[in-house]
C-alpha atoms as one frame of an Amber mdcrd trajectory, in Angstrom:
protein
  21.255 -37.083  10.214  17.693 -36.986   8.682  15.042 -35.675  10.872  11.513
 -37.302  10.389   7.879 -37.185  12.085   5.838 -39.811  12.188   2.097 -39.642
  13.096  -0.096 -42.255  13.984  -3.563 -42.191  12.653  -5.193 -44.689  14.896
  -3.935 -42.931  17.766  -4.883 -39.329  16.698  -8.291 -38.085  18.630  -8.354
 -34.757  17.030  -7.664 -32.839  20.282  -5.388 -29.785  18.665  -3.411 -29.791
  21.682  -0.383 -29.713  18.659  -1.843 -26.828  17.110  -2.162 -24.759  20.345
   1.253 -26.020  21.480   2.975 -25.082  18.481   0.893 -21.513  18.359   2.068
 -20.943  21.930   5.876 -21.833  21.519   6.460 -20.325  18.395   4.300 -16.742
  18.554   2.223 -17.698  15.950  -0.205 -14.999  15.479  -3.904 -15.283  15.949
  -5.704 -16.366  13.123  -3.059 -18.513  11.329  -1.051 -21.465  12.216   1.829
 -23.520  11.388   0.157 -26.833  11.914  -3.640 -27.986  11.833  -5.591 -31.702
  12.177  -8.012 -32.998   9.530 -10.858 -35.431   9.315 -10.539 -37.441   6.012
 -13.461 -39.974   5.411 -12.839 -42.711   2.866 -15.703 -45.030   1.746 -19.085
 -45.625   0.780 -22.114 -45.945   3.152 -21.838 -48.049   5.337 -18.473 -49.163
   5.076 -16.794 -45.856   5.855 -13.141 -45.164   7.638 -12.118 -41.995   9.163
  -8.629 -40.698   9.732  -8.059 -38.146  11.667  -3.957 -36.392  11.393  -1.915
 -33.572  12.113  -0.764 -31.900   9.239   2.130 -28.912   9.245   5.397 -28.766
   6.217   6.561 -31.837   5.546  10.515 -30.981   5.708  10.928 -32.632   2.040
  14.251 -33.587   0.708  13.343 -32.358  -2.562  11.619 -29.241  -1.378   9.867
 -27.122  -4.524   9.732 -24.261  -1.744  13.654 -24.588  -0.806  14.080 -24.568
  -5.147  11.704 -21.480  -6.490  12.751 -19.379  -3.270  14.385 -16.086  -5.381
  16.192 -15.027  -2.138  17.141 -18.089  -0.519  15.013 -17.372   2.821  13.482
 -20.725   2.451  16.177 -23.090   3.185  17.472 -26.652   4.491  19.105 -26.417
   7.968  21.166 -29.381   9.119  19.470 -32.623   9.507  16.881 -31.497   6.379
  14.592 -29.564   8.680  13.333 -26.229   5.827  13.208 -23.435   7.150  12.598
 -19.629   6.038  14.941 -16.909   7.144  12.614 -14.091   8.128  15.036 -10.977
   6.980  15.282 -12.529   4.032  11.906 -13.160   3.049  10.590 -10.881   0.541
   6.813 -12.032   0.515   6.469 -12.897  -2.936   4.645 -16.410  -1.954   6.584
 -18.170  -4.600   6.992 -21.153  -1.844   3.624 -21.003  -0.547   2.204 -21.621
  -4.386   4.862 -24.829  -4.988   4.508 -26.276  -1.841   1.850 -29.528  -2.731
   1.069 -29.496   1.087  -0.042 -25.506   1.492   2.179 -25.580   4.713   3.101
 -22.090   4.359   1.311 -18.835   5.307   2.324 -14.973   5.049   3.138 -13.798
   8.152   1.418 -10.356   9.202   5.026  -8.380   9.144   5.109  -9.632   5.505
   7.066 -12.549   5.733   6.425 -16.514   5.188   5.934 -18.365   7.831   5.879
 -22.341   8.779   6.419 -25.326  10.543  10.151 -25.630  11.779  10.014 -28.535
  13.925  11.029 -26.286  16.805  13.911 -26.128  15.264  15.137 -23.899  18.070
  13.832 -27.357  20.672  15.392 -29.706  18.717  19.086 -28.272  18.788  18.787
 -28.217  22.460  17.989 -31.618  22.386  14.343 -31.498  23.482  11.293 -32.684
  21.333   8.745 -30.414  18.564   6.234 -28.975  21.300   3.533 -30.085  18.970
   5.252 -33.727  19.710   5.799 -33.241  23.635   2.333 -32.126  24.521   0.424
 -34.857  22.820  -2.011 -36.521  25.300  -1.886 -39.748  23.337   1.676 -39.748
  22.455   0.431 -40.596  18.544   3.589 -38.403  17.141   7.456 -39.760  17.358
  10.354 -37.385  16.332  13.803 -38.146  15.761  16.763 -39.230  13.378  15.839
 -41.744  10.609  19.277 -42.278  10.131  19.604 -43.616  13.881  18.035 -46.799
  14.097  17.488 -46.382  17.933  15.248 -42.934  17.002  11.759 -43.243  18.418
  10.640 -42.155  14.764  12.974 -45.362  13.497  12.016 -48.076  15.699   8.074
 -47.085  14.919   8.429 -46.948  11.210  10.138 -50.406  10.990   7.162 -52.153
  12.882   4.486 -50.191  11.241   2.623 -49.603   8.167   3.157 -46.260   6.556
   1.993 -43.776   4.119   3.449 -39.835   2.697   0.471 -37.619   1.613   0.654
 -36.589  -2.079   3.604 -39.013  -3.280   3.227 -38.458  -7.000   4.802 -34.712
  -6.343   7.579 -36.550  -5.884   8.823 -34.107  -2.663  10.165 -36.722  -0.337
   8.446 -35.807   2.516   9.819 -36.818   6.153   6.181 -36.643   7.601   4.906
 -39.779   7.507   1.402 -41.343   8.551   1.366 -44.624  10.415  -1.626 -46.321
   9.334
């Protein structure tokens, strides 16, 4: 099993219905947040493309975060979904500065906080909330090792890109372009 998110970029309007969904679902304090959307323009006048994504940790297989943690909070739960064991957190930020995707935040009770791919959702079978409230359905969740995953069947028909490759992370967030 090898959860995976996969985001469509031509679908994406921008709305931050993820953001507030996750915020909501997961306490996430005011002020901070485990996942965002960005505007990337690419070009030269006129000939100019925008992409607009949702952004949050991108669960890597080779996860610098998981590696440099000195306590072992940050961690890989079954099905590669990292996640950070709050009592074991000692705030050092030691994952927030290796992680290439600044998906990580310091909690205000001291601790590091992130995307978990409602972790807590997922085991009981449901989808990310981020995923479930999306008005135009742009995100797919699932299994990559199950070729019948709404995350596999869209990834084999599609185009796709990881953001920042070269740091060589393996990211399971990809961007359908």
């Amino acid at each position: 099993m090898r959860y995976a998110m996969a985001i469509d970029t031509k679908k994406c309007v921008g709305c931050s219905d993820c953001v507030v969904a996750c915020q909501t679902e997961n306490n996430v304090p005011i002020g901070y947040c485990r996942d965002w959307v960005v505007e990337v323009m690419d070009g030269t006048y006129p000939q100019l493309e925008m992409e607009i994504r949702s952004e949050r940790c991108n669960h890597c297989d080779n996860s610098p975060c998981v590696r440099c943690c000195p306590t072992g909070a940050s961690h890989y739960e079954p099905g590669g979904i990292v996640t950070v064991t709050h009592e074991d957190c000692i705030g050092c930020s030691a994952c927030i500065e290796s992680c290439p995707y600044d998906a990580r935040y310091t909690h205000p009770d001291g601790y590091v906080d992130k995307c978990t791919f409602c972790l807590h959702r997922v085991e009981k079978g449901q989808q990310p909330a981020c995923v479930s409230v999306c008005p135009t359905k742009c995100m797919y969740f699932g299994d990559l090792d199950n070729p019948n995953s709404d995350v596999s069947k869209i990834m084999k028909n599609r185009k796709w890109k990881v953001l920042a490759p070269e740091a060589g992370t393996n990211p399971q967030v990809y961007y359908l372009i």
